[in-house]
N, C-alpha and C positions, 0 to 999 in steps of 0.2 A: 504494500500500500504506500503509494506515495505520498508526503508529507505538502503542503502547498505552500511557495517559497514566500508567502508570509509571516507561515506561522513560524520559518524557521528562521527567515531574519529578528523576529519577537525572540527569540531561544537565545539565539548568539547574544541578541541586545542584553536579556537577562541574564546571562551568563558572563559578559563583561563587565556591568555590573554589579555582578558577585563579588564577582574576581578582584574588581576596582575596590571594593569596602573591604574585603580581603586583604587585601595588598600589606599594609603596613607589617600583620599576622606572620603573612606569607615572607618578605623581607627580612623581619629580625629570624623566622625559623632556620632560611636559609644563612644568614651571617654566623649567627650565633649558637645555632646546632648544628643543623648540616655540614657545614664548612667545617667548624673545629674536627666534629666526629669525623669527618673523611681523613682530615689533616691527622690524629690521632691513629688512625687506621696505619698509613701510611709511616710514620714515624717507630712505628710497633714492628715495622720490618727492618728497619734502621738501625747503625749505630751513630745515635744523635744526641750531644753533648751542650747544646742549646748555644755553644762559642763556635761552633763550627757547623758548617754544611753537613747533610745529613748522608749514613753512607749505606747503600741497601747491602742489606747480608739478610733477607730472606728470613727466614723462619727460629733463626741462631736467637733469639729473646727466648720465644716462646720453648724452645729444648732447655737455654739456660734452667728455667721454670721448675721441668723436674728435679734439679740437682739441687735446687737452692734452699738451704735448710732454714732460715728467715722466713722465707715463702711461707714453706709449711708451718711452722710455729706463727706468723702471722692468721693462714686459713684457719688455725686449729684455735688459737683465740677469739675469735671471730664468730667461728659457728658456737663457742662454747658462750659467748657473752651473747649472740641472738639466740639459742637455742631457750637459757632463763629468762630474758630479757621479753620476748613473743610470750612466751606462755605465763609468764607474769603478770605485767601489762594487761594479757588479755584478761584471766581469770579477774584478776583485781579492779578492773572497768565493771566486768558484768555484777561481781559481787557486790560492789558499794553501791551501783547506782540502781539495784535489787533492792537491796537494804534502804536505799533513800525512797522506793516509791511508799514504801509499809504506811506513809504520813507521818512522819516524823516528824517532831516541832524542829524547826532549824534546819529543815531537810536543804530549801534555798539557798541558806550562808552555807551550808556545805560544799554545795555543787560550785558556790563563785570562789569557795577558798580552794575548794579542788583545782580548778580552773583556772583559776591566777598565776599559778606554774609556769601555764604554758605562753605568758606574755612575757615574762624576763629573758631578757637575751640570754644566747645557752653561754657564753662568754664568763658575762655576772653570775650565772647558776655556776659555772664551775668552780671559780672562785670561792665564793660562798660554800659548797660542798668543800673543796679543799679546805677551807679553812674548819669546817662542824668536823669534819676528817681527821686535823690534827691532832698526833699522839701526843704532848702535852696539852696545849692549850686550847684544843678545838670542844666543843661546846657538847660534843655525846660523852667524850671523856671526863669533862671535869663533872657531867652529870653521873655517871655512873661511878667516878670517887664516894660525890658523895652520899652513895651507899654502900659505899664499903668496897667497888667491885673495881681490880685495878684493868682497864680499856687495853686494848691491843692497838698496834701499829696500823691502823686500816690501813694505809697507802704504801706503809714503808718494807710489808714483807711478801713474801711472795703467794700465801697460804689468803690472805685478806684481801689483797689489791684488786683483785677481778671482781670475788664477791661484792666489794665496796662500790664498784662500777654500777654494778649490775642491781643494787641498790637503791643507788642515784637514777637509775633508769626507770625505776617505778615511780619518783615522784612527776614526772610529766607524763599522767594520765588525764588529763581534766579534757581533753580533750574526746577520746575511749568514750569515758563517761560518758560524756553529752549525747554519743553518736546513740550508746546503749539507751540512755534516759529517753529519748525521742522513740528509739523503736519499741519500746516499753510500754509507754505512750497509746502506740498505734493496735495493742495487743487486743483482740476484739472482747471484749467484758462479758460474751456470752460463753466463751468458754472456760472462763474463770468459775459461770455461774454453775455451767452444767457438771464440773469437777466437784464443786461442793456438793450439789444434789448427789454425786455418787458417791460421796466421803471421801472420795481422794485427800489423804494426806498432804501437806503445804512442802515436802520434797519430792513429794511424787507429782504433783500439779508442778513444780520449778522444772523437774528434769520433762516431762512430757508435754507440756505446754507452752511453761512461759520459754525455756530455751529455744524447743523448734521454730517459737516465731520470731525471735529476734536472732534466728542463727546467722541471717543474710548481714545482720549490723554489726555479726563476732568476728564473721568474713573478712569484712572490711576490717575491723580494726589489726587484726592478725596479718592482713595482707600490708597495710599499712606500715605496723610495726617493724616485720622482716624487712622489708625494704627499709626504712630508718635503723635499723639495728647492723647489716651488712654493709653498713656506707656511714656506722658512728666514728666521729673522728675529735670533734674536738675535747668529750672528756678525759678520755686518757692522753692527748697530746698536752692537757692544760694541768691537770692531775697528778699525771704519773710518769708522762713523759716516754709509756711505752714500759716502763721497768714496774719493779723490780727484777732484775735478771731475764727482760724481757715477756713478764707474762700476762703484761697487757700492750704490749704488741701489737695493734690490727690493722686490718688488710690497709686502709685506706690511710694511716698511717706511715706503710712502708712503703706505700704508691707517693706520699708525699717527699719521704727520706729520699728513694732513687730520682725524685723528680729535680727537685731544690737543696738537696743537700748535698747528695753526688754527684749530681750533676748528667746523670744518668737516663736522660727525656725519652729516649727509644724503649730501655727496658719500663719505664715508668709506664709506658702507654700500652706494652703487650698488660703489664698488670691491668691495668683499669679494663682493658678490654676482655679481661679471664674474668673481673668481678662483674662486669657487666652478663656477660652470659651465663657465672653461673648465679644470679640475683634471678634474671630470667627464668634459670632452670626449676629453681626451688620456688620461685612463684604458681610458674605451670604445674609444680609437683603440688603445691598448697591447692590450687584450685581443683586439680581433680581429686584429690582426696574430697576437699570439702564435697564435691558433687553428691556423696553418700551422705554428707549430715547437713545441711543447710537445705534447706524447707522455702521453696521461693511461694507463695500465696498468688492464685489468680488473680488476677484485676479484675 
């Protein structure tokens, strides 16, 4: 069927149009992502030293990779601090803001104290945590002296430094919360009612009800999280500096050291491009798992 060349000069018209209120979108994508990420691609096959011209040797980063034992002590803090960090996070979102629908007086100041968190630069949050952190004078120690209990090194040994991370990672949940508190929200009240008419119990109604239906808001925050958790960088570079003895360490970290410290831009860029794929991979892996437990509701 042939189309009549008005309606298709109309089409183009709208279609340039588009394109034109587009445009600005369309320009920073291309400057500012496209371009870097090719540029990056291309550097990753390189030995490029950021003072000199860049010199192709092919796939010679990326074999570096397996040998390099940084590497792997980088991956393996990494998944070890997203691995509590996700399931933390998560559980602790769904729990509290559970606990705040019950009508709790103060439920409000709760949810804006929780919340607050997540407006201070992560900069000032580090700071502040290093300093509650410190083994003399930081603010959990001198609390637990004064009951008798003498504080451990959070930062300064190697058994504490991760956990104390991964700590710090819980208090920037206000954000979780909210997403959980709305979909909570949305939970249809008749099925709350028809649980009580059968007696269901108030953990048996949480695990078969209220969870299913807000499993698509647990999704997100889980998917969320991982991706912020494989790409944390400034608390332990502001913290811990990567130590003690290396065992806070992480990926994007040691993507920064070969970048800017050794001056190392070629090997720097196979890294980000191995964290990029595997963030990708463990994403697609989160999402088909969830396929079995998140409950999407017809429209």
């Amino acid at each position: 069927m042939t189309v009549h060349p008005a309606i298709l000069r109309a089409r183009r018209r709208d279609l340039a149009r588009g394109l034109l209120w587009i445009s600005p979108w369309l320009v920073g994508f291309a400057l500012f992502m496209l371009a870097p990420a090719v540029m990056s691609l291309r550097y990753s096959l390189a030995d490029y030293t950021l003072l000199e011209p860049p010199v192709f040797i092919g796939l010679a980063n990326y074999r570096e990779l397996l040998g390099d034992r940084m590497f792997r002590i980088a991956v393996q803090n990494t998944l070890l601090f997203g691995a509590f960090s996700v399931i933390g996070t998560t559980l602790l979102s769904v729990l509290i803001a559970v606990l705040l629908e019950q009508r709790l007086r103060g439920a409000a100041l709760v949810r804006a104290v929780v919340f607050a968190p997540t407006l201070v630069p992560i900069v000032s949050a580090c700071v502040t945590w290093g300093w509650l952190f410190n083994a003399k004078f930081g603010l959990i120690n001198s609390a637990l002296a004064a009951v008798g209990i003498d504080g451990p090194d959070w930062l300064g040994t190697r058994a504490m430094a991760m956990p104390s991370l991964i700590l710090m990672s819980f208090w920037v949940i206000g954000t979780s919360l909210m997403v959980c508190s709305a979909a909570l929200k949305d939970v249809p009240v008749s099925l709350y009612e028809a649980a009580d008419l059968d007696g269901v119990p108030a953990w048996r109604r949480f695990w078969n009800v209220t969870l299913p239906m807000i499993s698509p808001a647990v999704m997100f925050n889980a998917m969320m999280s991982l991706i912020w958790s494989l790409q944390v960088f400034a608390p332990p570079q502001i913290m811990t500096r990567g130590g003690p003895e290396n065992s806070t360490l992480v990926y994007s970290m040691y993507v920064y050291s070969n970048a800017f410290v050794y001056g190392r831009m070629g090997y720097a860029c196979a890294l980000a491009w191995v964290q990029l794929l595997v963030t990708l991979v463990l994403a697609a892996l989160l999402l088909l798992t969830g396929r079995r437990f998140v409950y999407y509701r017809a429209a």
